[in-house]
C-alpha positions as CSV (number, residue, x, y, z in Angstrom):
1,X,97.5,60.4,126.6
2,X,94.1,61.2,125.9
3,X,92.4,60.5,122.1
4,X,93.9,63.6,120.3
5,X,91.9,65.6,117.3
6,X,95.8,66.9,115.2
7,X,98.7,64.5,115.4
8,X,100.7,67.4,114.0
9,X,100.3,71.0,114.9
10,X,102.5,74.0,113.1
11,X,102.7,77.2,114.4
12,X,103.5,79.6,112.4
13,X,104.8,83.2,113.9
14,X,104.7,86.0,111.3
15,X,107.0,87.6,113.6
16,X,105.4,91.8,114.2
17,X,102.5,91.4,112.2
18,X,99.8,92.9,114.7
19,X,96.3,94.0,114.1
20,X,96.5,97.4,116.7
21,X,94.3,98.0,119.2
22,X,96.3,96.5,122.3
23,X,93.8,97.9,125.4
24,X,97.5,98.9,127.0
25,X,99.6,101.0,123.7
26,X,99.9,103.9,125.3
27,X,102.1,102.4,127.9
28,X,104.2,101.1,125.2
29,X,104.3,104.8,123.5
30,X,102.3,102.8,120.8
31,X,98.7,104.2,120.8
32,X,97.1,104.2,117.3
33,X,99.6,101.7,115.8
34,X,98.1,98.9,113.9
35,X,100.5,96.8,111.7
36,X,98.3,95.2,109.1
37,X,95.8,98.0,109.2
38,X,98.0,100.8,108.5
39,X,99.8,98.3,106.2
40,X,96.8,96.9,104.2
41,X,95.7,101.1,103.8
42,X,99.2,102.1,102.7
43,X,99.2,99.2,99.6
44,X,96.3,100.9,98.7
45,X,97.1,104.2,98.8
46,X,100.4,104.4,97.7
47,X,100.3,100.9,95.1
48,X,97.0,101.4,93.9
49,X,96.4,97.9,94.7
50,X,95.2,95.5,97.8
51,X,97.6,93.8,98.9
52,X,96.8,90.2,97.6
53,X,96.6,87.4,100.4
54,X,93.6,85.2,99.0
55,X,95.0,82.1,101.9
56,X,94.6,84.3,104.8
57,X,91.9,85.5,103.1
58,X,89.8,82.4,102.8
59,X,91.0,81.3,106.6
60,X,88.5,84.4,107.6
61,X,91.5,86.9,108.2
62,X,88.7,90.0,107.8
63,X,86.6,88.7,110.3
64,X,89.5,88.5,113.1
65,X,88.2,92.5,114.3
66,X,84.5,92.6,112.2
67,X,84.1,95.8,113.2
68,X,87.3,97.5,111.6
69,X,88.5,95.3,108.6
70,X,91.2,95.5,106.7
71,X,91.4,97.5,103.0
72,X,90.9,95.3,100.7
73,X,90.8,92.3,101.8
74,X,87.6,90.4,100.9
75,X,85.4,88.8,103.5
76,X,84.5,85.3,102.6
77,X,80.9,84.3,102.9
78,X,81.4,80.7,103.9
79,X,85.4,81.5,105.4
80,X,87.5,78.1,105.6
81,X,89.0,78.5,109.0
82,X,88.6,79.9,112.5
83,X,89.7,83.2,113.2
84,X,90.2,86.0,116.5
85,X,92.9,87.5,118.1
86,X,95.0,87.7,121.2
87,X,95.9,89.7,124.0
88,X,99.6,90.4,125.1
89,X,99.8,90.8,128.7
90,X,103.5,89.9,129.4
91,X,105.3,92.9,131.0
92,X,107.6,93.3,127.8
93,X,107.0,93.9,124.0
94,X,109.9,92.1,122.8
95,X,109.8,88.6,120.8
96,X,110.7,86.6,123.5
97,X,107.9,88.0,125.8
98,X,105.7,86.7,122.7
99,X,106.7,84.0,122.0
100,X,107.0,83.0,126.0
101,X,104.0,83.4,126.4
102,X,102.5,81.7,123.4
103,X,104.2,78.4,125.0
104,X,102.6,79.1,128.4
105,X,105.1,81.3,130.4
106,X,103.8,85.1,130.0
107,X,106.6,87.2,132.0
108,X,105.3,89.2,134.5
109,X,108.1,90.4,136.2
110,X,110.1,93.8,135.2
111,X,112.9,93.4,132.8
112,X,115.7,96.4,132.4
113,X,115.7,99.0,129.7
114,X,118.9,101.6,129.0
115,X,117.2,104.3,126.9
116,X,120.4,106.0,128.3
117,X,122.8,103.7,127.3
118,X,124.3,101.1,129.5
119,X,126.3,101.1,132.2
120,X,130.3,102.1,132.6
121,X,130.3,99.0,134.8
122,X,129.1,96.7,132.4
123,X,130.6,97.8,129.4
124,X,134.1,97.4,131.4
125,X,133.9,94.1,131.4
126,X,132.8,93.8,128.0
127,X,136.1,95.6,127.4
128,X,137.5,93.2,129.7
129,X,136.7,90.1,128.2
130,X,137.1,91.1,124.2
131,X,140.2,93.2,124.8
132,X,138.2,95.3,122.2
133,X,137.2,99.3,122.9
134,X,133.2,100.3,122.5
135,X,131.4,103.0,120.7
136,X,127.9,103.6,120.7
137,X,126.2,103.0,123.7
138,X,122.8,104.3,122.8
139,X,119.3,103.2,121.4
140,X,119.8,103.0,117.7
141,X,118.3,101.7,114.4
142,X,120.5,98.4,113.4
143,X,120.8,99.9,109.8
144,X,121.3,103.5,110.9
145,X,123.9,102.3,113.5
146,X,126.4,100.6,110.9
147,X,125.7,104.0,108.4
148,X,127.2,106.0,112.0
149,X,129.6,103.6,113.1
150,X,130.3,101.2,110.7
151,X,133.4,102.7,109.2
152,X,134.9,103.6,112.5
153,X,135.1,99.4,113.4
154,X,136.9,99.0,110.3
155,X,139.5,101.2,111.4
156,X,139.7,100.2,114.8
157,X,137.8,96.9,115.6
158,X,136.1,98.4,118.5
159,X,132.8,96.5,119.0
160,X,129.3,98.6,118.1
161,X,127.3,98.2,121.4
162,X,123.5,99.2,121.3
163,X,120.2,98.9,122.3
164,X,116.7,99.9,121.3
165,X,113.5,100.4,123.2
166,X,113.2,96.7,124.0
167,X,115.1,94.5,126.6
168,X,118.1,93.9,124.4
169,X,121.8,94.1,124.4
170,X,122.9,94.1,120.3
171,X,126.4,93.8,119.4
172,X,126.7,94.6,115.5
173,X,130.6,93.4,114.2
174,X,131.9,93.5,110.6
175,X,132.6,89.7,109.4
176,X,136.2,90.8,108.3
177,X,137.0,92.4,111.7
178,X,135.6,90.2,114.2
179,X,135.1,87.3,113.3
180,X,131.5,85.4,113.9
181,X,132.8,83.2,116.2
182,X,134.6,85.3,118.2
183,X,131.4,87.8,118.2
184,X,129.6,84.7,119.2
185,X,131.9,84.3,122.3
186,X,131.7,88.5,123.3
187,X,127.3,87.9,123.2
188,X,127.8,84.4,125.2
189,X,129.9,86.7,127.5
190,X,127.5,89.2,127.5
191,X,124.3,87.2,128.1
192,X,126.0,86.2,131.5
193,X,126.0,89.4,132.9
194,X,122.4,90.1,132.4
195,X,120.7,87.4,134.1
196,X,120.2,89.4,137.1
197,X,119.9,89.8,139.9
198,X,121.5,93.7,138.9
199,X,120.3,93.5,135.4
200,X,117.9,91.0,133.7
201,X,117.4,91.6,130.2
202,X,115.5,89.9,127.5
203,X,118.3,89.1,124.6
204,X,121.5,89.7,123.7
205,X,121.6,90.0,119.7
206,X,124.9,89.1,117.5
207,X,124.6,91.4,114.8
208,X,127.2,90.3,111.9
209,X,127.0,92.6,109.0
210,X,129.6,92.8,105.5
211,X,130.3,96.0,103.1
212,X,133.2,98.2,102.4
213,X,131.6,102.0,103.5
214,X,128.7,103.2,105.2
215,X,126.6,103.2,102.2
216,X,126.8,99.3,101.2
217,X,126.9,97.7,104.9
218,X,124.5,95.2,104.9
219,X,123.6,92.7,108.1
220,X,123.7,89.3,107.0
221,X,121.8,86.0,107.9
222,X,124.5,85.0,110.6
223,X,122.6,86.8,113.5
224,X,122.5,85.0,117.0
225,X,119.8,85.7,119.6
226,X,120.8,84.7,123.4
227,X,117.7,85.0,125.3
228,X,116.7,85.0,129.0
229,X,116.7,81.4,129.9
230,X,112.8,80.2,130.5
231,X,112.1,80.8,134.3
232,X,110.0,77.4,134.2
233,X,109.2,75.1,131.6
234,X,107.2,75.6,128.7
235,X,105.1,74.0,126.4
236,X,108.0,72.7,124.2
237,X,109.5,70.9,127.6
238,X,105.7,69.2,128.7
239,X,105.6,68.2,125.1
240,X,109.4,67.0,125.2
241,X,108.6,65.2,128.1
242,X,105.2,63.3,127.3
243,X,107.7,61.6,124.2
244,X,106.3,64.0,121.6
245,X,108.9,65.7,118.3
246,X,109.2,69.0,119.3
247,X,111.0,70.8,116.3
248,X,111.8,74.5,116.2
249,X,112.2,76.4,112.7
250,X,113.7,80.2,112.3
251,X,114.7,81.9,116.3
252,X,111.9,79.8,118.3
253,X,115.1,77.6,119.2
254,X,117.2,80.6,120.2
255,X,114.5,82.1,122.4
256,X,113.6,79.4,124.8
257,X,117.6,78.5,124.9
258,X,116.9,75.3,123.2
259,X,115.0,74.2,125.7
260,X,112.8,71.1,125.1
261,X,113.1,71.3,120.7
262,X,114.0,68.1,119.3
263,X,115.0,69.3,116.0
264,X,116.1,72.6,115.1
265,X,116.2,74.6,111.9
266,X,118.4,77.9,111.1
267,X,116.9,80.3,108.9
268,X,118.3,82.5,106.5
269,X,115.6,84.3,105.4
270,X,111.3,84.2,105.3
271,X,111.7,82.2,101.8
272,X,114.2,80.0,103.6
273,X,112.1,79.5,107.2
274,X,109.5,78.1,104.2
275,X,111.4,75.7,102.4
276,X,112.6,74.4,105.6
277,X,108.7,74.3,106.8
278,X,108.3,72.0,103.7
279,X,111.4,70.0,104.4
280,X,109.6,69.5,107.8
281,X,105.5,68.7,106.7
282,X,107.3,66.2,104.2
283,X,108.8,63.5,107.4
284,X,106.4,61.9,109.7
285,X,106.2,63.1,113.0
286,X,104.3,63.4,116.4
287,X,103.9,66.8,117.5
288,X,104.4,70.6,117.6
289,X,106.7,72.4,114.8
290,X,107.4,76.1,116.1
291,X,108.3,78.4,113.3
292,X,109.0,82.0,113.4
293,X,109.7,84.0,110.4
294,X,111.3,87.1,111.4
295,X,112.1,88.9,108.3
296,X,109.1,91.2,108.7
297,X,109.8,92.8,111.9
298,X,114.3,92.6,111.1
299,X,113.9,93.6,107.9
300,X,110.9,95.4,106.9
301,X,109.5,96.5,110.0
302,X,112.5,98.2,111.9
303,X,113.6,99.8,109.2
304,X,109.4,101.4,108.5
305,X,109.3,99.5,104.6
306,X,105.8,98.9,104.1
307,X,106.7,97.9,100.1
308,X,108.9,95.2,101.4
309,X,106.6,94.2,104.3
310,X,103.4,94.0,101.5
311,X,105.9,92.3,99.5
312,X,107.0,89.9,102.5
313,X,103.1,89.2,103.4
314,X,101.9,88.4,99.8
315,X,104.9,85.5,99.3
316,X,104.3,84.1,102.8
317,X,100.8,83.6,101.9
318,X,101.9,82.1,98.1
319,X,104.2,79.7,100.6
320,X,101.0,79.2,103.2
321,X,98.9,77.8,100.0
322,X,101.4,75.7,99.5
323,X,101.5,74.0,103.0
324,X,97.8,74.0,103.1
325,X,97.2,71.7,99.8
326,X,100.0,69.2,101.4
327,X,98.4,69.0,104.7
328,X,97.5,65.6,106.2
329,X,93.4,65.2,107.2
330,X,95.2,65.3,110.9
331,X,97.1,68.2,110.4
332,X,96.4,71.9,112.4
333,X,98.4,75.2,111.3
334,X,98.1,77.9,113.6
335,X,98.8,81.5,112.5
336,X,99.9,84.0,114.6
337,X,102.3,87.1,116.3
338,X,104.6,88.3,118.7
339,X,103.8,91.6,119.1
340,X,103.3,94.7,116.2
341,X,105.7,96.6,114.4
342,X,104.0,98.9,112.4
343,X,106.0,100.1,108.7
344,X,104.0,103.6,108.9
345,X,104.7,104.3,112.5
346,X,107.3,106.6,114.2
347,X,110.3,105.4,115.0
348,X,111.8,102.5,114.7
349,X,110.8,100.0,117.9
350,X,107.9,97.0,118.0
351,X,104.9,98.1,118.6
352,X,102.3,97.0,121.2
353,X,98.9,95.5,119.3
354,X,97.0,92.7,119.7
355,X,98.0,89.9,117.4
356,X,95.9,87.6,114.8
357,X,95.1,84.2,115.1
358,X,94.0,81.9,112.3
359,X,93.4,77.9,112.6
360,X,92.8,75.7,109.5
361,X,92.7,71.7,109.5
362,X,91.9,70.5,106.1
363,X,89.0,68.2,107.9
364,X,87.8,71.9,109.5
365,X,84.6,71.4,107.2
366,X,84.0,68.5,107.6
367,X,84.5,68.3,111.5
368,X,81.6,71.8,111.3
369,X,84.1,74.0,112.7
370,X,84.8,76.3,109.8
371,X,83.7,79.4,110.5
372,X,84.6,79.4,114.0
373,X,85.0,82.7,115.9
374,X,87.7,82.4,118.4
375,X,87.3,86.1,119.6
376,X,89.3,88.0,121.7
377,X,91.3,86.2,123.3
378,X,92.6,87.2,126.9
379,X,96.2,85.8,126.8
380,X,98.4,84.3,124.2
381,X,98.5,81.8,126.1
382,X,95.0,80.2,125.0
383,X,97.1,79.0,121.9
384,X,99.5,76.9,124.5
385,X,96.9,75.1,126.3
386,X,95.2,74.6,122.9
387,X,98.3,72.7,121.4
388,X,98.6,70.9,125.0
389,X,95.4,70.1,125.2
390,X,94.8,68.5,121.9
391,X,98.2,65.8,123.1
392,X,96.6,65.3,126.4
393,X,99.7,66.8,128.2
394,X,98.8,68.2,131.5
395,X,100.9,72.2,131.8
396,X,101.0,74.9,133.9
397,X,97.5,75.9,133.9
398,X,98.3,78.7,132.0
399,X,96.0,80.0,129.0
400,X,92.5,78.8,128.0
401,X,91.8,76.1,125.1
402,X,90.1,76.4,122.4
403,X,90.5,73.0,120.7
404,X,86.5,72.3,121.0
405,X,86.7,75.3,118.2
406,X,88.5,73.1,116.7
């Protein structure tokens, strides 16, 4: 391997937090969303207050779209990191098209929807194989669906089968009627019947949730994503490969299968995805550490909570501090998103946006890059090759670097 500039690189996902203005929203039924825009407004608006992220801040956060900043938020004169944004082009809007694509492998092939509800055919053998009946059947809000249906499974056991508009198959199942690992069994069940050819679908989400009547249910941290398994490998596997720690923290494991991650991390929460971030910064390793931290698109974002997302944003940033003073001089954090997911926006689904990408390095100054404007990026992929690039692995030739930025 080539001389590298970062022997550790952490990306972070804040998992929905776009910046709008994807060139293709409308397609997504998403034109005028804008995630942090809209949310940055609404703090102001409705709390009388900015909302108060001095890291991102100082990384140059503003500067990511110049032309239309956020409310509030200051611009730094002299800003402390590089900053831009990037382009989703995979065909889907879901996490896993994200977060594919960050590691190299945009997907550009069709997955299947069911704004109709799925198929008798399926859902037979669903029957089948869990001996259990099915209700639902529709696109639905996960906290509106156990409100509807809820009460019904704890009279019956029959399993809550849903989707929304993404490429997912959800399965929501009360703790004390079907037990997590048999719900775990039912979604690995699941996941095998659509891997195509006749249906290929993104995830299949176990959806475990406690409470005692439809106004206390309340989904719990024991949630299980079964993605699509990667159709080629990604950057996790070249790094795996080349004899790098690949470490995965939050549902980066779950949506590349597992694939290529040395390590792996559960999270509970944002707070907890955090602490285990620490746990990780604290060893000495070689590498890439993938987080996501999916609480503000599960439980802010879905459910349209600008408070909690504000609320969400300003502690991440708090945490981000944190990280930043304990950073090696070889240390790179990369900041990022999947897709949007805007709290102000109609309905319920992710939205399509652009997402922001920051870069810090506590040598940044002194190696004259602070300050740097990424830009627009054309592909999420450009953060891929970056992290490939910088370990001298060769990939797919997916993405463009930007590690001289660097």
């Amino acid at each position: 391997m080539t001389s590298q500039k970062f022997k550790r690189i952490l990306t972070i996902v804040i998992d929905s937090i776009g910046v709008g203005d994807a060139p293709d929203a409308a397609q997504y039924s998403s034109d005028g969303a804008d995630t942090l825009g809209h949310l940055t407004q609404w703090w102001l608006d409705n709390q009388g207050r900015a909302l108060a992220l001095p890291n991102m801040e100082r990384l140059g956060l503003n500067l990511a779209r110049p032309d239309n900043p956020f409310a509030g938020i200051g611009t730094p004169e002299a800003p402390a990191g590089a900053f831009g944004r990037m382009r989703i082009i995979s065909r889907g809007n879901d996490s896993l098209d994200g977060h594919w694509e960050m590691m190299c492998l945009p997907t550009r092939f069709e997955m299947d929807y069911f704004p109709q509800g799925f198929p008798e055919s399926l859902l037979d053998k669903l029957r089948a194989f869990s001996g259990r009946d099915i209700v639902c059947n529709k696109p639905y809000s996960g906290t509106e669906v156990l409100k509807d249906y809820g009460e019904h499974q704890l009279k019956t056991g029959d399993l809550i089968v849903y989707t929304s508009g993404d490429s997912v198959l959800q399965i929501a199942a009360h703790e004390e009627v079907i037990p997590l690992e048999e719900l775990y069994r039912i979604c690995e069940y699941a996941r095998t019947l659509i891997n195509g050819p006749e249906i290929t679908m993104g995830r299949v989400i176990a959806r475990p949730y406690v409470g005692t009547c439809a106004t206390d249910f309340t989904r719990t941290a024991n949630r299980h994503d079964y993605g699509l398994t990667p159709t080629g490998p990604t950057v996790v596997d070249f790094l795996h490969d080349a004899g790098l720690d690949t470490i995965a923290v939050g549902k980066t494991f779950d949506l590349l299968c597992g694939n290529g991650f040395g390590a792996h991390y559960h999270n509970q929460s944002n707070s907890d995805g955090m602490d285990h971030v620490d746990e990780v910064m604290a060893q000495d390793w070689h590498g890439l550490c993938f987080t996501n931290l999916v609480d503000f698109d599960a439980v802010y974002g879905h459910r349209r909570d600008p408070l909690g997302d504000g609320l969400a944003l300003e502690d991440f940033d708090r945490r981000l501090g944190d990280v930043m003073a304990r950073m090696h001089e070889d240390d790179l954090v990369l900041i990022t998103a999947d897709h949007g997911n805007d709290p102000t926006y109609r309905g319920t689904d992710h939205t399509r946006e652009l997402v922001p990408l920051l870069a810090w390095t506590p040598s940044m100054a002194e190696r004259g890059c602070a300050g740097c404007d990424l830009g627009l990026r054309g592909t999420a992929s450009d953060l891929g090759a970056t992290i490939l690039e910088n370990f001298g692995v060769p990939g797919n030739g997916e993405g463009t670097s930007f590690l001289e930025c660097l």
